[in-house]
mmCIF file of the N, C-alpha and C atoms, coordinates in Angstrom:
data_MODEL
# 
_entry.id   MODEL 
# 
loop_
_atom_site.group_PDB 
_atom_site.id 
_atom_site.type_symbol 
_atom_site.label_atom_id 
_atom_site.label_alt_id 
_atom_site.label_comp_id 
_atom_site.label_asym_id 
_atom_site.label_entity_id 
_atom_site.label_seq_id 
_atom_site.pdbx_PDB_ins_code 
_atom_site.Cartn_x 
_atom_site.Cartn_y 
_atom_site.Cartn_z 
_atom_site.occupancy 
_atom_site.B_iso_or_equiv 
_atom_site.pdbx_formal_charge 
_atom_site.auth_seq_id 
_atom_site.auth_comp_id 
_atom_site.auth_asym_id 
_atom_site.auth_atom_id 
_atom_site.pdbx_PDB_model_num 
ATOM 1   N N  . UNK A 1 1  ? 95.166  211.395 -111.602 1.00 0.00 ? 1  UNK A N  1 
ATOM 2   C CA . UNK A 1 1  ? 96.585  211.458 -111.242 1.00 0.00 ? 1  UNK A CA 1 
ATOM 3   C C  . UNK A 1 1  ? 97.124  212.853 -111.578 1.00 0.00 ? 1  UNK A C  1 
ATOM 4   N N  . UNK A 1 2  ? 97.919  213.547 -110.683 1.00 0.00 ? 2  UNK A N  1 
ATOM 5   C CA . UNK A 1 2  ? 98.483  214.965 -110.848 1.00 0.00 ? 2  UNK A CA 1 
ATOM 6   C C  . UNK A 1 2  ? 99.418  214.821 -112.183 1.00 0.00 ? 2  UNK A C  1 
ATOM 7   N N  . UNK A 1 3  ? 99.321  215.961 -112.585 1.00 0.00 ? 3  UNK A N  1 
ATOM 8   C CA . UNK A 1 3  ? 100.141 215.608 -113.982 1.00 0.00 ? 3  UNK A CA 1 
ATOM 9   C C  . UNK A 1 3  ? 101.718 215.986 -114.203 1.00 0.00 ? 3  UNK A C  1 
ATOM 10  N N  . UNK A 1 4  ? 101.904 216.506 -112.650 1.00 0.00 ? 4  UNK A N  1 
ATOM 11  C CA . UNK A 1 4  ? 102.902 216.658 -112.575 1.00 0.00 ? 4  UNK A CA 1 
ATOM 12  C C  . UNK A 1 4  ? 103.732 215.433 -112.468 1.00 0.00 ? 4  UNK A C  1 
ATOM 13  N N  . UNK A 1 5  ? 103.294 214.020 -111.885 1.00 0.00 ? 5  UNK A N  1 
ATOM 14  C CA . UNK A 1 5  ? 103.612 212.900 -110.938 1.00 0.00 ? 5  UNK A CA 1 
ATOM 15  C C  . UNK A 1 5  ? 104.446 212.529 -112.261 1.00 0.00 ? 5  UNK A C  1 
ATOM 16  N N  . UNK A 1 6  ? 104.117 212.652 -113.496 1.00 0.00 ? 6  UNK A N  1 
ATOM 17  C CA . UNK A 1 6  ? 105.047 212.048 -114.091 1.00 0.00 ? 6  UNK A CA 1 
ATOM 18  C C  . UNK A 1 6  ? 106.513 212.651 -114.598 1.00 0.00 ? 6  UNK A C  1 
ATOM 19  N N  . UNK A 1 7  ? 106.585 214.044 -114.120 1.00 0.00 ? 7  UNK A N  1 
ATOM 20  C CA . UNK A 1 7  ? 107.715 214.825 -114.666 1.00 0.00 ? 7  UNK A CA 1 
ATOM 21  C C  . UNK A 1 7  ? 108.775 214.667 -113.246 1.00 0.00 ? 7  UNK A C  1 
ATOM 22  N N  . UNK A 1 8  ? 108.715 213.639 -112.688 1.00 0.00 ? 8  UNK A N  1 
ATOM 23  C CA . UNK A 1 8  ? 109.529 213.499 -111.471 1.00 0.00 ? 8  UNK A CA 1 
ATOM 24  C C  . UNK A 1 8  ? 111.367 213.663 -111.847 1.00 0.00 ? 8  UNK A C  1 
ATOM 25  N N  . UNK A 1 9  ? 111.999 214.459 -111.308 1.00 0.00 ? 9  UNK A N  1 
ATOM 26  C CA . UNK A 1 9  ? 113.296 214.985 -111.677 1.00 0.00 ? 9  UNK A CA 1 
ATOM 27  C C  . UNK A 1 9  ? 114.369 213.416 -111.847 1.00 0.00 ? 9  UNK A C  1 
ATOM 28  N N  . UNK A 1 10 ? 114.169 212.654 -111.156 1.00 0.00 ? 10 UNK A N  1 
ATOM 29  C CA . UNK A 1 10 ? 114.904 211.317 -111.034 1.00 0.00 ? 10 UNK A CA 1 
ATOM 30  C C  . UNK A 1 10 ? 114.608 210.185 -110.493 1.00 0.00 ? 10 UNK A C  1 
ATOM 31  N N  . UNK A 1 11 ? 115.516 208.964 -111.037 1.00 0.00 ? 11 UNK A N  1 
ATOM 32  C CA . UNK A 1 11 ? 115.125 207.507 -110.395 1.00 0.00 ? 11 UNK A CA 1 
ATOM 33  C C  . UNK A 1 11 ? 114.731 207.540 -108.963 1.00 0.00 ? 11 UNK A C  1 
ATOM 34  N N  . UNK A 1 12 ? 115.935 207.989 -108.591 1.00 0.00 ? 12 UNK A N  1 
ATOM 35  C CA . UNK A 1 12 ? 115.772 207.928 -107.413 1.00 0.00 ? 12 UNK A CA 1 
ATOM 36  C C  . UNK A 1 12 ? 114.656 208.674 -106.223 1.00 0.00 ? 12 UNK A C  1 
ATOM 37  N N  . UNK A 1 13 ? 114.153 209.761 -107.328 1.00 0.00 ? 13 UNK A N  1 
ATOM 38  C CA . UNK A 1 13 ? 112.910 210.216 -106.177 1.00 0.00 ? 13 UNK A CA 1 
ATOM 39  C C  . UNK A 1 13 ? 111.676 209.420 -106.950 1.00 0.00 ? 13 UNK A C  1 
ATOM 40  N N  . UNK A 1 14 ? 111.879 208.967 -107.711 1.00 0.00 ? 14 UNK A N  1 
ATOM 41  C CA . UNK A 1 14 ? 110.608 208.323 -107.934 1.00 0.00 ? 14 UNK A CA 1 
ATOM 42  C C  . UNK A 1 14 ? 110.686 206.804 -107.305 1.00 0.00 ? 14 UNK A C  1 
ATOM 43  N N  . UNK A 1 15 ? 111.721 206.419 -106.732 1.00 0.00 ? 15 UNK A N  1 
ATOM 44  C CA . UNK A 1 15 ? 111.894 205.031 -106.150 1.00 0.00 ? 15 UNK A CA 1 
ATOM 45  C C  . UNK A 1 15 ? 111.586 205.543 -104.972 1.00 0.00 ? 15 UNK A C  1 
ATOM 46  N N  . UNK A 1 16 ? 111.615 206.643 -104.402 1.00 0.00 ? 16 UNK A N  1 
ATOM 47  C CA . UNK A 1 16 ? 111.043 206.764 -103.053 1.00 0.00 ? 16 UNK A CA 1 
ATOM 48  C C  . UNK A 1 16 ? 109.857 207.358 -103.162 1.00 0.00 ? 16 UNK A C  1 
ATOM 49  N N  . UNK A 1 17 ? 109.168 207.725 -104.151 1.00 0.00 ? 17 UNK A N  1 
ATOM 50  C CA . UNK A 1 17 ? 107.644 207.898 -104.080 1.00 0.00 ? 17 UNK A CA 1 
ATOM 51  C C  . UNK A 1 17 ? 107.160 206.950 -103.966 1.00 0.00 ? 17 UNK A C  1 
ATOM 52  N N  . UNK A 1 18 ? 107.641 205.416 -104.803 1.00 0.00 ? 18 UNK A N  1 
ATOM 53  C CA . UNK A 1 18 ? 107.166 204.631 -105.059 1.00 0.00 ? 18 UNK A CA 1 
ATOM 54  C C  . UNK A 1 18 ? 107.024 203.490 -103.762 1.00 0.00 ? 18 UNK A C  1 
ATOM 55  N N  . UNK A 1 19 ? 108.478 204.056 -103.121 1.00 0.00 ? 19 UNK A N  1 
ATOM 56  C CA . UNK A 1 19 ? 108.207 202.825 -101.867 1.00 0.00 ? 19 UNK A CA 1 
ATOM 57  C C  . UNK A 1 19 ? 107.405 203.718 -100.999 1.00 0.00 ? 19 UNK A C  1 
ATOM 58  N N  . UNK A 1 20 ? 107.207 204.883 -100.704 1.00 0.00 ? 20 UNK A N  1 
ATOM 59  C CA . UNK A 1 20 ? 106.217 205.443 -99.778  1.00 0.00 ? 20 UNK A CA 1 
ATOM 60  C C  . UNK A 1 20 ? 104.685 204.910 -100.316 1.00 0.00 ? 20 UNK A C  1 
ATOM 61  N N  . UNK A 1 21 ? 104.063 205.137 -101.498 1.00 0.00 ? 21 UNK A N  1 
ATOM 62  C CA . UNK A 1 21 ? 102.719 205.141 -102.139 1.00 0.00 ? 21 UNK A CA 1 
ATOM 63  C C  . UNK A 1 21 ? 103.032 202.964 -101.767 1.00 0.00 ? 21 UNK A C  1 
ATOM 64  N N  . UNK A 1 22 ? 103.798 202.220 -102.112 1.00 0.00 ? 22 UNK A N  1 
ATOM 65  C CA . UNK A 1 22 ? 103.590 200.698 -101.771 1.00 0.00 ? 22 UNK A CA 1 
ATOM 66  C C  . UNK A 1 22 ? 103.805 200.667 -100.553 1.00 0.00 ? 22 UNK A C  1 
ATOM 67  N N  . UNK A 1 23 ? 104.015 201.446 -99.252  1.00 0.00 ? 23 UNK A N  1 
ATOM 68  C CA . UNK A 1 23 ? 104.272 200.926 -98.295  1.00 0.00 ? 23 UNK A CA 1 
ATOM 69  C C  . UNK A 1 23 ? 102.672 201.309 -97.746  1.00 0.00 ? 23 UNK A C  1 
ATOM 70  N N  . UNK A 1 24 ? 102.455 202.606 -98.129  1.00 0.00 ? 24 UNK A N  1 
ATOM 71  C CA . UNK A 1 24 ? 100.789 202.635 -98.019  1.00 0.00 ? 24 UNK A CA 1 
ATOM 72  C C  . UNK A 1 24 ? 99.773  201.892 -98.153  1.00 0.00 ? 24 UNK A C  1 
ATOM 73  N N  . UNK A 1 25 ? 99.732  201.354 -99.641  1.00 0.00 ? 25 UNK A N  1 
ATOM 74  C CA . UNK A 1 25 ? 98.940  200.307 -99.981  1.00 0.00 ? 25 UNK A CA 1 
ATOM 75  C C  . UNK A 1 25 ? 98.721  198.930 -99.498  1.00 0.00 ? 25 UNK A C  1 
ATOM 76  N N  . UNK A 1 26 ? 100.354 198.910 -98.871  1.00 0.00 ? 26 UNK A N  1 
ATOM 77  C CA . UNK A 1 26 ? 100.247 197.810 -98.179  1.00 0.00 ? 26 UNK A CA 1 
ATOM 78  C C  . UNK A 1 26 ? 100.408 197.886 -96.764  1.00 0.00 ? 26 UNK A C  1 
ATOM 79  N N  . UNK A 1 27 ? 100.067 198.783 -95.568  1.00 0.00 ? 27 UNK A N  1 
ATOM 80  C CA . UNK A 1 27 ? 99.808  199.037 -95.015  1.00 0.00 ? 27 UNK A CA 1 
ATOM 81  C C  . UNK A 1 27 ? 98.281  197.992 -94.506  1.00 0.00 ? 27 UNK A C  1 
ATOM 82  N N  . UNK A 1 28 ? 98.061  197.806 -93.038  1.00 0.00 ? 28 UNK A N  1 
ATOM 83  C CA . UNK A 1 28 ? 97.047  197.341 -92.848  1.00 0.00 ? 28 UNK A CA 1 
ATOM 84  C C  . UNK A 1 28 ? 95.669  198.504 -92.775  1.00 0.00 ? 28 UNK A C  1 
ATOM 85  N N  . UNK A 1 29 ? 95.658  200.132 -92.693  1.00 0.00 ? 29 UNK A N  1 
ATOM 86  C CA . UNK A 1 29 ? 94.851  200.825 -93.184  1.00 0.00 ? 29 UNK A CA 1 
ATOM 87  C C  . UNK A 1 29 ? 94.533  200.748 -94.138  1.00 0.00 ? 29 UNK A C  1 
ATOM 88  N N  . UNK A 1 30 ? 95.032  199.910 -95.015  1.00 0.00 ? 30 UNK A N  1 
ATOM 89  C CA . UNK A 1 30 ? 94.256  200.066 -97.055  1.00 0.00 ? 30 UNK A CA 1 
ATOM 90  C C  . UNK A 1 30 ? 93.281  199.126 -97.092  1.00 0.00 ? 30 UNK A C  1 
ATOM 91  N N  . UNK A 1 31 ? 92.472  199.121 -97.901  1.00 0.00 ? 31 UNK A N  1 
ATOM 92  C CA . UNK A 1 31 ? 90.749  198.217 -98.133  1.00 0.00 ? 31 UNK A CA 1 
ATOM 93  C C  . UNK A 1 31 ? 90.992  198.114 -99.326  1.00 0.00 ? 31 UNK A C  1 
ATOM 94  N N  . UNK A 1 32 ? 92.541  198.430 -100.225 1.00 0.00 ? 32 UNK A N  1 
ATOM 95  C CA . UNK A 1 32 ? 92.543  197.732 -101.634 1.00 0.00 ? 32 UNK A CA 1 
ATOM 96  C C  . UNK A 1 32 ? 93.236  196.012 -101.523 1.00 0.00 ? 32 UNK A C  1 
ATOM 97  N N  . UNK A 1 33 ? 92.590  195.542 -102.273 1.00 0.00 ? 33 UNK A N  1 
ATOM 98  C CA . UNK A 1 33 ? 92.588  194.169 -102.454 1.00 0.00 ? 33 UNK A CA 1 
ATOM 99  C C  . UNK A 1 33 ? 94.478  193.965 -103.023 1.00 0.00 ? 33 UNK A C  1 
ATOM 100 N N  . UNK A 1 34 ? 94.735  192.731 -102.255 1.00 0.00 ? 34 UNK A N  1 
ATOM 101 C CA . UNK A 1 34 ? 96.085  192.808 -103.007 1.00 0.00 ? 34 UNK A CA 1 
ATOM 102 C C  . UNK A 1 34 ? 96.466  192.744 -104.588 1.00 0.00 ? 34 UNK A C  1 
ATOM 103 N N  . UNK A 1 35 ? 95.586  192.031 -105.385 1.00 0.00 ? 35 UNK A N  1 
ATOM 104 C CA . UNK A 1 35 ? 95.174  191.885 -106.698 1.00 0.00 ? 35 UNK A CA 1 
ATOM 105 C C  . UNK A 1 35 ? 95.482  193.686 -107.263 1.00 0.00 ? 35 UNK A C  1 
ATOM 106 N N  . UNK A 1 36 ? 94.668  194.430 -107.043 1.00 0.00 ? 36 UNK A N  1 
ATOM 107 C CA . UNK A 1 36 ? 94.691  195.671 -107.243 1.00 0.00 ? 36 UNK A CA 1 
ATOM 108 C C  . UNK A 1 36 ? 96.168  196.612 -107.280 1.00 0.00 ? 36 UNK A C  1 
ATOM 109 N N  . UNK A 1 37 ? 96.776  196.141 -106.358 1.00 0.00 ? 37 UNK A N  1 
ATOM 110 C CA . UNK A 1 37 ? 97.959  196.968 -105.453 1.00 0.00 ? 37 UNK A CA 1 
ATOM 111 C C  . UNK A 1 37 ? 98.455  196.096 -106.671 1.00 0.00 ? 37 UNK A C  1 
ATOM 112 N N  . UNK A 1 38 ? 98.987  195.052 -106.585 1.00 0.00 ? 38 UNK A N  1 
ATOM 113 C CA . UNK A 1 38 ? 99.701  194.738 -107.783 1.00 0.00 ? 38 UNK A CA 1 
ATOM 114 C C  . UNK A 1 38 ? 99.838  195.482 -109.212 1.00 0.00 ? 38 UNK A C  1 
ATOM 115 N N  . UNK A 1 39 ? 98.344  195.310 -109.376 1.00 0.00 ? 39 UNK A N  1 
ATOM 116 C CA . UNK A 1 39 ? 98.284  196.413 -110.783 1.00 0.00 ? 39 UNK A CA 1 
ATOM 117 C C  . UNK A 1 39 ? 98.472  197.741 -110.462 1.00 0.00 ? 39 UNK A C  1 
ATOM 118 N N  . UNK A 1 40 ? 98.414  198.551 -109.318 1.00 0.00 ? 40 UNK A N  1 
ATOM 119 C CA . UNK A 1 40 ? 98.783  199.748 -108.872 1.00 0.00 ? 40 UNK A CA 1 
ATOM 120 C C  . UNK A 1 40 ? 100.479 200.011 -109.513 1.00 0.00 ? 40 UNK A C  1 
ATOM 121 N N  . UNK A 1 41 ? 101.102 199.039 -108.921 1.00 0.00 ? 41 UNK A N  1 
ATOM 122 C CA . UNK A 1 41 ? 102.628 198.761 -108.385 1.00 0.00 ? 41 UNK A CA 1 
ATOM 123 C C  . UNK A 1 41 ? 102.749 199.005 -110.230 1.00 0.00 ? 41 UNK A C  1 
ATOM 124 N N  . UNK A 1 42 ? 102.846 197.736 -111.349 1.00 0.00 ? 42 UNK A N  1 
ATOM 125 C CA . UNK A 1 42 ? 102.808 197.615 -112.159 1.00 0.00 ? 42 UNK A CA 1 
ATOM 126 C C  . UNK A 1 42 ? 102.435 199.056 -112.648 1.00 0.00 ? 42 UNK A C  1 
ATOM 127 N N  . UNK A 1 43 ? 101.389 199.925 -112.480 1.00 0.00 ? 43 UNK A N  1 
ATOM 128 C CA . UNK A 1 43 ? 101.228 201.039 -113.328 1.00 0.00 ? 43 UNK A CA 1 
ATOM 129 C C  . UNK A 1 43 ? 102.164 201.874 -112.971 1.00 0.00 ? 43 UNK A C  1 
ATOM 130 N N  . UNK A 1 44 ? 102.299 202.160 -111.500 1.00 0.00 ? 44 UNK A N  1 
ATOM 131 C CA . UNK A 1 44 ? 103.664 203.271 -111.678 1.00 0.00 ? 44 UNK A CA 1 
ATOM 132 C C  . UNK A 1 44 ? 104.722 203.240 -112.105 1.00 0.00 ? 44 UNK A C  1 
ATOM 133 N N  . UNK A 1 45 ? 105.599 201.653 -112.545 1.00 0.00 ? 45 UNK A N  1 
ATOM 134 C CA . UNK A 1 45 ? 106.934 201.307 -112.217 1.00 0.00 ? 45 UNK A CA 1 
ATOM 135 C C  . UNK A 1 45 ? 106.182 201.741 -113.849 1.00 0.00 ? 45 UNK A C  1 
ATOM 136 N N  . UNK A 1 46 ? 105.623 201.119 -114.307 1.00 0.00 ? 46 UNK A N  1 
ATOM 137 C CA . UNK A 1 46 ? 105.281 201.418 -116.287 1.00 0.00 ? 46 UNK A CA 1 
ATOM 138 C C  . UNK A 1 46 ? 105.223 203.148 -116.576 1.00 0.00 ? 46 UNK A C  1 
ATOM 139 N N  . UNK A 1 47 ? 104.535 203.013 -115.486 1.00 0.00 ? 47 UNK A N  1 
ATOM 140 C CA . UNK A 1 47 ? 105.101 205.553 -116.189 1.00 0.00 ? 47 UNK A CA 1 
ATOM 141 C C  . UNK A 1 47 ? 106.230 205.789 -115.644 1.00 0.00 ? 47 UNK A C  1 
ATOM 142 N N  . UNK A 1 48 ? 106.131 205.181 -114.296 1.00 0.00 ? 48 UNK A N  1 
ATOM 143 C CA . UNK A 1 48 ? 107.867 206.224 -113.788 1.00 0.00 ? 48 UNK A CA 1 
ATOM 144 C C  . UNK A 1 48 ? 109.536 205.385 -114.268 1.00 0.00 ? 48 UNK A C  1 
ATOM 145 N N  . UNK A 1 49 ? 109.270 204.470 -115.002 1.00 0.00 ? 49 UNK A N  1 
ATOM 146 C CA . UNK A 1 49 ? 110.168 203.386 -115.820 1.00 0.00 ? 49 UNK A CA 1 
ATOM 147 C C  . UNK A 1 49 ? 109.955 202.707 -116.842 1.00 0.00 ? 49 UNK A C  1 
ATOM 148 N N  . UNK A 1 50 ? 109.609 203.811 -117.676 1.00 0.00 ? 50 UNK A N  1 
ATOM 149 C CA . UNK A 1 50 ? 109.032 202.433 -119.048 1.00 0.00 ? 50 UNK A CA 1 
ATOM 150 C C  . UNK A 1 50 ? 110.064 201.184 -119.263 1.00 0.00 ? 50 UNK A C  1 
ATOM 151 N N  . UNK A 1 51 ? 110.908 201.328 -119.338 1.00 0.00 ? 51 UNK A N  1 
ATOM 152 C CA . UNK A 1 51 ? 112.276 200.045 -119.537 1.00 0.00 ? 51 UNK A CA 1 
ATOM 153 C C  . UNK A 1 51 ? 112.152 198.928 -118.559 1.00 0.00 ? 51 UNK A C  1 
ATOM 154 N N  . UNK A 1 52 ? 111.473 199.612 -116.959 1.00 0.00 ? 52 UNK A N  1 
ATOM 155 C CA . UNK A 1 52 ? 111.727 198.582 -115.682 1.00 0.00 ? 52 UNK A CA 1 
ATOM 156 C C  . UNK A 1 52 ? 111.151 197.426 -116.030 1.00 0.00 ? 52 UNK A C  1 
ATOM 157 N N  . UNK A 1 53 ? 112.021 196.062 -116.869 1.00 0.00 ? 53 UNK A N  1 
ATOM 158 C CA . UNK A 1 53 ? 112.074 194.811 -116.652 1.00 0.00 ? 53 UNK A CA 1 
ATOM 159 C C  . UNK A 1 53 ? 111.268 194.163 -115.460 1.00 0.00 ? 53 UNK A C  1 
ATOM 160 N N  . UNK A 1 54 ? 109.633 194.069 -115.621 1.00 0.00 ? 54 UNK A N  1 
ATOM 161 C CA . UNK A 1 54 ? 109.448 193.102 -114.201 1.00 0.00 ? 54 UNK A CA 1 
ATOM 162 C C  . UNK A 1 54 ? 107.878 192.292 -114.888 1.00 0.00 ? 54 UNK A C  1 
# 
């Protein structure tokens, strides 16, 4: 992971990294298992929101 990805300036651009990188994953081009994408989802919202309640 770039090490920049976590010094993102705000919520809000990291809520749109985040729905671009989940709209990918869940995209019918992805060969990751939904199981996976879950824990994907879960790891970013945990670096780019430690507080995000989910």
């Amino acid at each position: 992971m770039d090490k920049n990805f976590s010094s993102i300036p705000t919520v809000g651009a990291a809520i749109e990294v985040m729905h671009y990188i989940f709209g990918h994953l869940n995209s019918e081009k992805s060969t990751v298992s939904s199981k996976k994408v879950t824990e994907i989802k879960h790891s970013l919202i945990h670096k780019l929101m430690p507080n995000y309640p989910y």
